[in-house]
N, CA, C and O of each residue as an XYZ file, in Angstrom:
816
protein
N       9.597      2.114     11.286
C       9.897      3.538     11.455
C       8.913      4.163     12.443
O       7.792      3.707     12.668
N       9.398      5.169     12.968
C       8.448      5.736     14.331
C       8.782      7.149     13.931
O       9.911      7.350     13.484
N       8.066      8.001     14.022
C       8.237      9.191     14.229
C       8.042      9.852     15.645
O       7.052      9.829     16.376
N       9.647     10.632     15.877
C       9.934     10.625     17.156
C      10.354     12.100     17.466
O      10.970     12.749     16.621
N       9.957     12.713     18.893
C      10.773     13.994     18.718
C      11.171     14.260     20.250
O      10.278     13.828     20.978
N      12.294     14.869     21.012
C      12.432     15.044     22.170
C      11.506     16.252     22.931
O      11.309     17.210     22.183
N      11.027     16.353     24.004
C      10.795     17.403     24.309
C      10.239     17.300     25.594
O      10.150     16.147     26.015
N       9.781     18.332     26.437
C       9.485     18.756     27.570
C       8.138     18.647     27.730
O       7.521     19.355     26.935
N       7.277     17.837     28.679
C       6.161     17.911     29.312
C       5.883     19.074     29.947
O       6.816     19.597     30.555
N       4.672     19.682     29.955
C       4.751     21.097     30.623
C       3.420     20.823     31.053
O       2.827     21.881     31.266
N       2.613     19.660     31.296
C       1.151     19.965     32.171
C       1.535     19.766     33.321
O       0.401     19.612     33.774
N       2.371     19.597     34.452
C       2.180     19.917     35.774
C       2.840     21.486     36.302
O       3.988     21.919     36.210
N       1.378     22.211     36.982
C       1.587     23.466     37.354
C       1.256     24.689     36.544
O       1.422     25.888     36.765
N       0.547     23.777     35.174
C       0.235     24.837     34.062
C      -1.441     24.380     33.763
O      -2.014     25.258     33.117
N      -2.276     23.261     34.084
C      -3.517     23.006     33.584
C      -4.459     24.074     33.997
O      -5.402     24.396     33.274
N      -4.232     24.613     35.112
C      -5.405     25.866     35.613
C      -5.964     26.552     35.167
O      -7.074     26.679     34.649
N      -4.569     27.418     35.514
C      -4.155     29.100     34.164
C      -4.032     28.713     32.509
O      -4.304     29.456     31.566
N      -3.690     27.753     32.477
C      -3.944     27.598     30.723
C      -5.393     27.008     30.540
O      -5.913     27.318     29.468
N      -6.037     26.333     31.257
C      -7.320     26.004     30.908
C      -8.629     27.338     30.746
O      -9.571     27.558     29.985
N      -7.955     28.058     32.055
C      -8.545     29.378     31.927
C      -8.661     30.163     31.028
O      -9.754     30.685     30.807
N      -7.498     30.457     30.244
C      -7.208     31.307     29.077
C      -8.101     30.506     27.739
O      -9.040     30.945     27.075
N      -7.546     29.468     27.678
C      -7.859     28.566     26.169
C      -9.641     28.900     26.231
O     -10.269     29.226     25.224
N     -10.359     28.723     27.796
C     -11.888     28.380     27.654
C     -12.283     30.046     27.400
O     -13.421     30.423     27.119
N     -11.142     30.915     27.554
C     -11.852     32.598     27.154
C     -11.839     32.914     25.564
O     -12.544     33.748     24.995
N     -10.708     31.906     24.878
C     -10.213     31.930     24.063
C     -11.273     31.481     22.800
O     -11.413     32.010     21.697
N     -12.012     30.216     23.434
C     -12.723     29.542     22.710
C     -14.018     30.157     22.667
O     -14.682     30.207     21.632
N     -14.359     30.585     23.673
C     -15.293     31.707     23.830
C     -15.230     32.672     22.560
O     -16.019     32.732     21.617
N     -14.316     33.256     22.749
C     -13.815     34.459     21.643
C     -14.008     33.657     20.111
O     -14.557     34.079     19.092
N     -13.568     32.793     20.281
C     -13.089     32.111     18.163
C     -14.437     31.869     17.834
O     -14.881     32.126     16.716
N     -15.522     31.097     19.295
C     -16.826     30.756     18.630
C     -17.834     32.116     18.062
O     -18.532     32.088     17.049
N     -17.701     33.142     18.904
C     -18.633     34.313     18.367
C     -17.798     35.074     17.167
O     -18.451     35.825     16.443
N     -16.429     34.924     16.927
C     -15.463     35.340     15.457
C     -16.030     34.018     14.598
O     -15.596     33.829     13.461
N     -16.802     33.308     15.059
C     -16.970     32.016     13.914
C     -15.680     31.575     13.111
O     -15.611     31.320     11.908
N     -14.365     31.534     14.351
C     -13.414     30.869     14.161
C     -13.322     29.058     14.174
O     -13.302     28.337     15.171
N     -13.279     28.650     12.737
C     -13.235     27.297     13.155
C     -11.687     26.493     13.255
O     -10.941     26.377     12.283
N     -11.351     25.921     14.771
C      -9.999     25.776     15.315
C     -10.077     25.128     16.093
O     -10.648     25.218     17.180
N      -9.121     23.862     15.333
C      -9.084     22.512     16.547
C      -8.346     22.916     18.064
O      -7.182     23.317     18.048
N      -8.763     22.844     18.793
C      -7.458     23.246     19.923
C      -7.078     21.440     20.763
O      -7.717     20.440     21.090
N      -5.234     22.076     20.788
C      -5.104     20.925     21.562
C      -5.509     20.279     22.567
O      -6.118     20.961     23.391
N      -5.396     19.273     22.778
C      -5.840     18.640     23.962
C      -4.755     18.859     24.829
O      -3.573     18.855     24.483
N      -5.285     19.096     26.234
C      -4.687     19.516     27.199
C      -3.226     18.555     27.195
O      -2.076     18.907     26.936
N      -3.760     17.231     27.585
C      -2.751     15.626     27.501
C      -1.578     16.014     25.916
O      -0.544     15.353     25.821
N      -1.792     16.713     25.204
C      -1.040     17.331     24.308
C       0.370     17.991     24.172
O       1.360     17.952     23.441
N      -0.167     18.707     25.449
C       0.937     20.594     25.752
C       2.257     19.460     25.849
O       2.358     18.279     26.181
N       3.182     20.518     25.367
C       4.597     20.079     25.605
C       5.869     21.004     24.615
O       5.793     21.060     23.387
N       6.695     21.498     25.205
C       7.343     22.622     24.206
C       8.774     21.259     23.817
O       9.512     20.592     24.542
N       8.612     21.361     22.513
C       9.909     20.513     21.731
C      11.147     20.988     21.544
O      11.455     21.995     20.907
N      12.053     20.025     22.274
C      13.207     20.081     22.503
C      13.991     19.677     20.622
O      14.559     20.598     20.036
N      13.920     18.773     20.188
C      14.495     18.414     19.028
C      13.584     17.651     18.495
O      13.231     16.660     19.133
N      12.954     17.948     17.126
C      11.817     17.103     15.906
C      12.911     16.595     15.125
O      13.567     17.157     14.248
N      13.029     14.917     15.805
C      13.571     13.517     14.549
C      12.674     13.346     13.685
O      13.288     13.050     12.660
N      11.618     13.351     13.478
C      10.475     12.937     12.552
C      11.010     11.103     12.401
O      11.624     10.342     13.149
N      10.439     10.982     11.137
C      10.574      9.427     11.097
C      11.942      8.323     11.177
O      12.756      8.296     10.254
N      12.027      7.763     11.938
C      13.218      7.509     12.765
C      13.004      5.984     12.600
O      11.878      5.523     12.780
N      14.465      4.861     12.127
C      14.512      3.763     12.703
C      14.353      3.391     13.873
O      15.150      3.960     14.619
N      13.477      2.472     14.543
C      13.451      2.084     15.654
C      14.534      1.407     16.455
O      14.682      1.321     17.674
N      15.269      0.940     15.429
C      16.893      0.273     15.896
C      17.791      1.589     16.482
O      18.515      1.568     17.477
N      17.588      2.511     15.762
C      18.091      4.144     16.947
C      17.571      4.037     18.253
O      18.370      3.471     19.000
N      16.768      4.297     18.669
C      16.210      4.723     20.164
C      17.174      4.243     21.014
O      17.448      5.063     21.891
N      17.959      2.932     21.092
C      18.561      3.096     22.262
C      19.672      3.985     22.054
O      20.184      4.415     23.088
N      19.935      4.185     21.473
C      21.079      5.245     21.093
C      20.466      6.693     21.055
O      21.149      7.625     21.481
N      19.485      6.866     20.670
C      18.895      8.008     21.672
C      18.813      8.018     23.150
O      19.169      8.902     23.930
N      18.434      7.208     23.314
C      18.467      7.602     24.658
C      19.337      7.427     25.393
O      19.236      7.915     26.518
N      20.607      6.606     25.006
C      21.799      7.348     25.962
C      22.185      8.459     25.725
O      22.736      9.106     26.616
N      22.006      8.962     24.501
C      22.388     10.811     24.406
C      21.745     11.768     25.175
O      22.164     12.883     25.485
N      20.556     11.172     25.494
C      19.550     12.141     26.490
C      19.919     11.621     27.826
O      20.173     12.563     28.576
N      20.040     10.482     28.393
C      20.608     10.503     29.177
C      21.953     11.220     29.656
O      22.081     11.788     30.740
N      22.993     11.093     28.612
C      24.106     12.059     28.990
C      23.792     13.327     29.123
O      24.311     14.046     29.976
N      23.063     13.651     28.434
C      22.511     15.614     28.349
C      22.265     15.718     29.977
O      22.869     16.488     30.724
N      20.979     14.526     30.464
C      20.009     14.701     31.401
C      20.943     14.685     32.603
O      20.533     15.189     33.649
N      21.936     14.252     32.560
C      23.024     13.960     34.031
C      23.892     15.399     33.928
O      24.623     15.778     34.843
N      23.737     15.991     32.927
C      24.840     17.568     32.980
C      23.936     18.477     33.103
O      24.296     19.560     33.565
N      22.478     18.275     32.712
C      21.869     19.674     32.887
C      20.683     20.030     34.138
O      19.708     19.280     34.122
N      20.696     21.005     35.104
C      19.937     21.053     36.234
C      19.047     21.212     35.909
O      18.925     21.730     34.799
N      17.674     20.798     36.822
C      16.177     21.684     36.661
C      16.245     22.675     36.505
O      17.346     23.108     36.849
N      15.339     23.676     35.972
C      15.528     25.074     35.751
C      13.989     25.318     35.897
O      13.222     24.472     36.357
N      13.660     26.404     35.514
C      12.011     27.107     35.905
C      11.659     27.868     33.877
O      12.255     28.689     33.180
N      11.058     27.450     33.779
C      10.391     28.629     32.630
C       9.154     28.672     33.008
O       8.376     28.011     33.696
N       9.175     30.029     32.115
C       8.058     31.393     32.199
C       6.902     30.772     30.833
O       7.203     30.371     29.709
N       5.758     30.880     31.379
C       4.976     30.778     30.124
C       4.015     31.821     30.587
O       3.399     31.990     31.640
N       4.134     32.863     28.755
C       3.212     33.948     28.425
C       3.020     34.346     27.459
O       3.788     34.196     26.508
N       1.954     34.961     27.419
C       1.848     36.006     26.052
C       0.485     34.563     24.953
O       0.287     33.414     25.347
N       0.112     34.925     24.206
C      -0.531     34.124     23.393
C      -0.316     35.115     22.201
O      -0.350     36.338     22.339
N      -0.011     34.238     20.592
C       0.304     34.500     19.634
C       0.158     33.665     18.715
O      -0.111     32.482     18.924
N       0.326     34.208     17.516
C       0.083     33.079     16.089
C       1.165     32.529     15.253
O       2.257     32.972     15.611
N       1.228     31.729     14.281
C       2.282     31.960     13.467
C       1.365     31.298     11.935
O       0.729     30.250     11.824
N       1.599     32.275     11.021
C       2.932     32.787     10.857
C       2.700     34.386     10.653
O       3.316     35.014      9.791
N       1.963     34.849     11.334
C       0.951     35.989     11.970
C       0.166     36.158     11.993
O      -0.658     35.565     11.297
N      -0.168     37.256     12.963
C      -1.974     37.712     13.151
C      -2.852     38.240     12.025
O      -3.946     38.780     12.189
N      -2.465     38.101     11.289
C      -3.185     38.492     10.073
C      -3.548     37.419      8.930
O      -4.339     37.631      8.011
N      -2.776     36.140      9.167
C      -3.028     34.814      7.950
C      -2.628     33.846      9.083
O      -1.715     33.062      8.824
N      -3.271     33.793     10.474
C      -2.968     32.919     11.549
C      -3.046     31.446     11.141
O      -4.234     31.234     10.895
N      -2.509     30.606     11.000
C      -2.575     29.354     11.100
C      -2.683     28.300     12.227
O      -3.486     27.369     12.286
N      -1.391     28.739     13.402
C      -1.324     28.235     14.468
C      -1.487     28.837     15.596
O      -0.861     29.858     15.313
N      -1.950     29.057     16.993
C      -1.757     29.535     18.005
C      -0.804     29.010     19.127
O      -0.288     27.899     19.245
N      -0.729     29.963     19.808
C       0.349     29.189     21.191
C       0.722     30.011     21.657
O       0.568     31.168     21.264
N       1.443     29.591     22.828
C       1.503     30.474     24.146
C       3.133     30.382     24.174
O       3.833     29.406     23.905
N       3.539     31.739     24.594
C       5.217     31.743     24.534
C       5.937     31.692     25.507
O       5.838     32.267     26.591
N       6.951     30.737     24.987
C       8.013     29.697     26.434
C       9.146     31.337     26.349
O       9.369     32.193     25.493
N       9.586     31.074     27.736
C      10.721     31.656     28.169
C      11.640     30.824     27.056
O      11.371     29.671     26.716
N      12.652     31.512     26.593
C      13.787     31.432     25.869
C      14.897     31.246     26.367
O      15.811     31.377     25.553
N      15.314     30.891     27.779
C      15.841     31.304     28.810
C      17.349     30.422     28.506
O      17.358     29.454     27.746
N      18.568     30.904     29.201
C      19.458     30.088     29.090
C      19.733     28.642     29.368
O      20.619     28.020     28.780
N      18.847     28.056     30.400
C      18.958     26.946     30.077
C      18.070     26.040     29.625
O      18.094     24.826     29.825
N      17.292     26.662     29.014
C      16.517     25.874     27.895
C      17.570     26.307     26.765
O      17.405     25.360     25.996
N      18.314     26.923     26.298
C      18.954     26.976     24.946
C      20.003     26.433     25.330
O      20.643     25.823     24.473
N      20.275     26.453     26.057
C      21.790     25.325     26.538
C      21.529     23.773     26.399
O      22.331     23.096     25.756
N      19.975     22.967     27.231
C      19.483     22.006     26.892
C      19.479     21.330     25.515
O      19.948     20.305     25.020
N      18.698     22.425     25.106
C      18.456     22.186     23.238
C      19.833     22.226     22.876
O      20.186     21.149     22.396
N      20.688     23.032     22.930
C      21.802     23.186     22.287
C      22.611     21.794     22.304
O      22.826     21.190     21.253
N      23.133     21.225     23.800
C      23.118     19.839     23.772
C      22.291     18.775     23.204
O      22.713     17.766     22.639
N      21.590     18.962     23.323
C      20.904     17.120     22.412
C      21.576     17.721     21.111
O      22.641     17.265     20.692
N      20.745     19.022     20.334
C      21.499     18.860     18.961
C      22.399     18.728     18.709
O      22.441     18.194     17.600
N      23.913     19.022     19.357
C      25.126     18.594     18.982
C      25.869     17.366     19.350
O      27.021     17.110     18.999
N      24.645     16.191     20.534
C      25.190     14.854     20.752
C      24.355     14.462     19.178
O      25.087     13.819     18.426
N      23.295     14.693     18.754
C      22.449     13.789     17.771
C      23.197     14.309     16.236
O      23.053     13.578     15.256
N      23.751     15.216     16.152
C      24.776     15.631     14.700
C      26.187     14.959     15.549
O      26.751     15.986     15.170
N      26.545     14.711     15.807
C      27.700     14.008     16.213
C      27.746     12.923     15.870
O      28.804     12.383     15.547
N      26.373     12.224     15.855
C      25.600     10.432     15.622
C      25.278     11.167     13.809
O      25.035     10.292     12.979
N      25.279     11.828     13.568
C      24.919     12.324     12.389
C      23.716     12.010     11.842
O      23.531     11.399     10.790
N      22.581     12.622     12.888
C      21.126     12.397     12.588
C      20.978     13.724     11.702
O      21.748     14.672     11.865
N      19.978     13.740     10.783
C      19.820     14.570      9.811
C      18.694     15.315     10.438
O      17.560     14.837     10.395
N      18.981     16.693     11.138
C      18.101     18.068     11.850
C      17.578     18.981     11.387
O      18.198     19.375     10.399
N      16.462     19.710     11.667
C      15.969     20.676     10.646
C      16.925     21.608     10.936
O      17.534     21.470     11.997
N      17.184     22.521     10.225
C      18.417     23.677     10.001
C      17.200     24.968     10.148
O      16.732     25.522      9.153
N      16.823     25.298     11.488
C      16.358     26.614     11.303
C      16.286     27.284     12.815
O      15.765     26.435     13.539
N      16.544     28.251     13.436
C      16.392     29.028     14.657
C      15.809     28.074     15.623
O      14.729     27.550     15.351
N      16.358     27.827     16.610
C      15.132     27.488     17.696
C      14.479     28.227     18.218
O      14.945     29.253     18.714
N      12.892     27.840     18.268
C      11.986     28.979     18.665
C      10.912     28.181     19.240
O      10.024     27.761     18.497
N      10.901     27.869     20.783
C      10.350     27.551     21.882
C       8.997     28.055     21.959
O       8.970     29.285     21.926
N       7.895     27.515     22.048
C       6.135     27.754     21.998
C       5.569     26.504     22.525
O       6.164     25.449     22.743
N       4.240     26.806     22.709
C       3.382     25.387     23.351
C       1.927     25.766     22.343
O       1.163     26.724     22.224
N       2.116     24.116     21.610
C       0.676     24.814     20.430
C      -0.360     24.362     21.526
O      -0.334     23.438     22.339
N      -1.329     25.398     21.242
C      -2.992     25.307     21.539
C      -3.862     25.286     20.544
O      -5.021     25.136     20.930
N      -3.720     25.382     19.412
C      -4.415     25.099     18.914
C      -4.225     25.522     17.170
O      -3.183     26.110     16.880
N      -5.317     25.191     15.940
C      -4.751     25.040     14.672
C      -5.572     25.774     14.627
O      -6.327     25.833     15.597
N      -5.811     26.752     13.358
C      -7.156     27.139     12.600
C      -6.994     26.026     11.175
O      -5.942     25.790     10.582
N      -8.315     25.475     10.870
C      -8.721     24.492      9.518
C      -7.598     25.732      8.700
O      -6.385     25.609      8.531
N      -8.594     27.045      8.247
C      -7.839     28.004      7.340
C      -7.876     29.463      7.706
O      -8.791     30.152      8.159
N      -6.032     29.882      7.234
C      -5.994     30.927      7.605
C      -6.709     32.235      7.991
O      -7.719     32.397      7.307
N      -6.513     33.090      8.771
C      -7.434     33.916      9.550
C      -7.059     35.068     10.433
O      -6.286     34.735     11.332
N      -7.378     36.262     10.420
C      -7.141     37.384     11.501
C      -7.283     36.789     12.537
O      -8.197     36.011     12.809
N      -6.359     37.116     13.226
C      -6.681     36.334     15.297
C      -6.243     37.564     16.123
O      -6.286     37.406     17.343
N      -5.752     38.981     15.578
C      -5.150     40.112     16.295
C      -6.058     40.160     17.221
O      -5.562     40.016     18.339
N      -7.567     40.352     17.219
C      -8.437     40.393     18.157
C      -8.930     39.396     18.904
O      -9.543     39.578     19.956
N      -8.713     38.408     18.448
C      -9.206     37.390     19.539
C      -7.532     37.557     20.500
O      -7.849     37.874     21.646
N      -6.519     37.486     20.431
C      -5.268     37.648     20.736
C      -4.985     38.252     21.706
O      -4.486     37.704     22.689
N      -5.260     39.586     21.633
C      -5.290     40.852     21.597
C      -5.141     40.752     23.179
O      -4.101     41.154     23.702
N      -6.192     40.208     23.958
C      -6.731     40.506     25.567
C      -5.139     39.882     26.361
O      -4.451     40.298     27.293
N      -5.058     38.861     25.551
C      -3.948     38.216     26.182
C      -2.331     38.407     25.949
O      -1.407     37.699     26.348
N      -2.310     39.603     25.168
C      -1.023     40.011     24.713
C      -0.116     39.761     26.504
O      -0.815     39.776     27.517
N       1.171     39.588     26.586
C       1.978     39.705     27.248
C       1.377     39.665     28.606
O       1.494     40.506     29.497
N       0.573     38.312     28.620
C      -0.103     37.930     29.932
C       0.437     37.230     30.616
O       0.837     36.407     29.793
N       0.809     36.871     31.620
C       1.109     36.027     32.278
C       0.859     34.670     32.722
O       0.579     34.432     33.897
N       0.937     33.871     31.934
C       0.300     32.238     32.199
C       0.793     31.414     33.503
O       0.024     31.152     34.428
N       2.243     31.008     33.478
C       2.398     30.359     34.859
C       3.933     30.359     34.256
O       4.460     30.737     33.210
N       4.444     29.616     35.705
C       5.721     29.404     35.986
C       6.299     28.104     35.915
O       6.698     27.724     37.016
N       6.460     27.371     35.072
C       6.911     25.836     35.919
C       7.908     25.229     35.864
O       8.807     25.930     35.400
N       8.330     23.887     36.203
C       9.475     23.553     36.765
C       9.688     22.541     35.632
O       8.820     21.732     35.305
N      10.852     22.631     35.073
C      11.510     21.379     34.331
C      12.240     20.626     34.912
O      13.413     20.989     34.822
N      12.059     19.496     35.625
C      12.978     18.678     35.803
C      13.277     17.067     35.205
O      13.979     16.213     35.747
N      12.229     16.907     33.446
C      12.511     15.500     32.857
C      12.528     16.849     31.686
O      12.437     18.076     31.643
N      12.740     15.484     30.685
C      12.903     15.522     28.648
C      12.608     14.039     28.953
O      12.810     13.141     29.771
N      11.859     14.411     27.510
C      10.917     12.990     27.479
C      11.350     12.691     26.188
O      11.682     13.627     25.461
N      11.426     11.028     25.598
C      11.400     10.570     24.087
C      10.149     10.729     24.236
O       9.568     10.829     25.317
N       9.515     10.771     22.824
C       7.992     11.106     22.475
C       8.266     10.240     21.110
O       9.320     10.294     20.476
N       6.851      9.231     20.683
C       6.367      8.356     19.746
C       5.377      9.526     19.475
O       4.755      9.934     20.456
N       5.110     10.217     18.069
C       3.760     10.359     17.788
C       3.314      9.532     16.792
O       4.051      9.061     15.925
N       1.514      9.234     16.929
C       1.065      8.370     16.693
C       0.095      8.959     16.099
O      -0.498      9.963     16.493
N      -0.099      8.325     15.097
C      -2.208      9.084     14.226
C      -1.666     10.127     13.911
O      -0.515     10.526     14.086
N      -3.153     10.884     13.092
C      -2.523     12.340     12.847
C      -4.005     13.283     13.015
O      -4.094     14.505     12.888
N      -5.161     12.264     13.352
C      -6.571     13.011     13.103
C      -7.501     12.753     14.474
O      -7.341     11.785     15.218
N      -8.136     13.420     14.594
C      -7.912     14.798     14.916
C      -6.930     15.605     15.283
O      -6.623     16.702     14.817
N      -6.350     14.863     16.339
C      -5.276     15.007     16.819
C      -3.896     13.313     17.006
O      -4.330     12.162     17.059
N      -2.897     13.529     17.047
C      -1.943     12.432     17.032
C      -2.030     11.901     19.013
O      -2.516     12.544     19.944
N      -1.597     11.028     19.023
C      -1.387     10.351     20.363
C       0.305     10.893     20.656
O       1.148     10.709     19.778
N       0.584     11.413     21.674
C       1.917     11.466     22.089
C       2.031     10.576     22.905
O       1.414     10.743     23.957
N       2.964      9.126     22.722
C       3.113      8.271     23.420
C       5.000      8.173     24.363
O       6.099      7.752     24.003
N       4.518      8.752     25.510
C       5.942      8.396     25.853
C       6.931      7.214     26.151
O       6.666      6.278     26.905
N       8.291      7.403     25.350
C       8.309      6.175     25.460
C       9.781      5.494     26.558
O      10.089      4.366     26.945
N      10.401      6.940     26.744
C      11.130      7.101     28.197
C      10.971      8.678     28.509
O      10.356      9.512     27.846
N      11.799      8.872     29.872
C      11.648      9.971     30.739
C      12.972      9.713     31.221
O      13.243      8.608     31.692
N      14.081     10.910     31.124
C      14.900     11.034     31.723
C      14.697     12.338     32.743
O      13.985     13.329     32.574
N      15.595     11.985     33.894
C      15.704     12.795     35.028
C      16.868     13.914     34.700
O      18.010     13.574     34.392
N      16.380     15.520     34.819
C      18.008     16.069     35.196
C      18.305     16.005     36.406
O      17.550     15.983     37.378
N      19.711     15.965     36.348
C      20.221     15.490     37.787
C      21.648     16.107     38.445
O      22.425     15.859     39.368
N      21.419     17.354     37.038
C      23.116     18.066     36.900
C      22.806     19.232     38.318
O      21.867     19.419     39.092
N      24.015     19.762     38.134
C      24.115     20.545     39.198
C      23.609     21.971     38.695
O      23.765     22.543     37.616
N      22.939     22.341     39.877
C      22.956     24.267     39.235
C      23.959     25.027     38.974
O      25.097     24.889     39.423
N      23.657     25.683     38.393
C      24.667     26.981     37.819
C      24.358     28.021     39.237
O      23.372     27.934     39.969
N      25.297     28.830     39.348
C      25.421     29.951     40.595
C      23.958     30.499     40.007
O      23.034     30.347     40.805
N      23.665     31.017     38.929
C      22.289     31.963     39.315
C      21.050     31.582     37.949
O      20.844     30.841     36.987
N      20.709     32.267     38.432
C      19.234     31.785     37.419
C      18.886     32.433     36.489
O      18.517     33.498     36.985
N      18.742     32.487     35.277
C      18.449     32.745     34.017
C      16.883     33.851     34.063
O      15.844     33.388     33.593
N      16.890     34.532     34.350
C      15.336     34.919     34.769
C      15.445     36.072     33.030
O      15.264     37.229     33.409
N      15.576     36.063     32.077
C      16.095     36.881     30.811
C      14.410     36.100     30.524
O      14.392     34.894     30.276
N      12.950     36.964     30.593
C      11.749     36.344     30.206
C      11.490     36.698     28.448
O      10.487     37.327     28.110
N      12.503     36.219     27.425
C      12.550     36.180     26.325
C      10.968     35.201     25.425
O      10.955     33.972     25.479
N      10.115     35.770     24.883
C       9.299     34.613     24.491
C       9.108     34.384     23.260
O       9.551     35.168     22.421
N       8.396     33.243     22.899
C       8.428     32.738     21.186
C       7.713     33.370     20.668
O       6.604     33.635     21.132
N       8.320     33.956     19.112
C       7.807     34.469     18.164
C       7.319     33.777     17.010
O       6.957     34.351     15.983
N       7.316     32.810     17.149
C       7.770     31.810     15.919
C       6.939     30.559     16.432
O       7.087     30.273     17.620
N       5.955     29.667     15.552
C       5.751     28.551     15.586
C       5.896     27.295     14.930
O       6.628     27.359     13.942
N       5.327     25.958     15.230
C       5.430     25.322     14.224
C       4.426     25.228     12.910
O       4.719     24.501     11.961
């Protein structure tokens, strides 16, 4: 069994401006005597669909479903901004920075989930809600003020053009994300561009 989940690489075009923020960030949690693992950069990645523990005799059958997705759906651009908690600023658990919501990221997602319930893989049943974790607190905690500077900031812009299978591996400190293919999109564009800068409210 492997525990497996689809999703989007997002460190090229984002290590700068997010390194920037996270090192003001950490700044901030150490004088709040916030204690909070933050991800590792080699980490970032906003999840397309969480299989969790998965026969390994599946994968190739995953991945022709992502392949079919990956040949219908074009590159597209999302927006990353704003920094936030879940499951709020007041009993923070998680932090992260909020993905554009944009149409064709919900069109993407929307496809894999209805090729992988078609195969009748068993999916979590709840909203999709697009984020990139940075980081955990050990235990819950006010973060409104450490937060606060970066409300509805502007992080970067970048380009999707793979979905990746993802192996995670370990669980301490942090897990290994091991990739274990990369599909290309290769679909055609749509006449116009989704620019609707919707961001995540919601984490994992």
């Amino acid at each position: 069994m492997k525990r497996l989940f689809l999703a989007i690489a997002t460190r090229d075009g984002l290590e700068e401006s997010a390194t920037q923020i996270v090192k003001k960030l950490r700044i901030n949690a150490d004088q709040k005597q916030l204690d909070i693992r933050w991800t590792p950069f080699e980490n970032y990645h906003v999840t397309l669909v969480y299989l969790g523990s998965t026969n390994e005799t599946k994968i190739p059958e995953i991945e022709i479903l992502m392949q079919e997705a990956a040949e219908i759906t074009a590159p597209f651009h999302l927006k990353i901004s704003d920094v936030g908690a879940y499951p709020d600023e007041f009993t923070s658990r998680v932090l992260w920075f909020g993905v554009q919501n944009s149409r064709a990221l919900r069109g993407l997602q929307s496809l894999l989930v209805e090729k992988l319930k078609d195969k009748n893989y068993q999916l979590e049943n709840r909203e999709y809600s697009p984020h990139l974790t940075i980081g955990r607190l050990r235990n819950p905690h006010k973060t409104k003020d450490l937060m606060s500077p970066f409300t509805r900031k502007k992080i970067a812009k970048i380009l999707v053009g793979e979905i990746v299978l993802f192996e995670s591996v370990g669980s301490y400190p942090f897990p290994v994300y091991k990739a274990l293919k990369t599909f290309t999109l290769t679909g055609k564009p749509s006449e116009y561009e989704d620019l609707t800068d919707v961001t995540s409210s919601e984490a994992e």
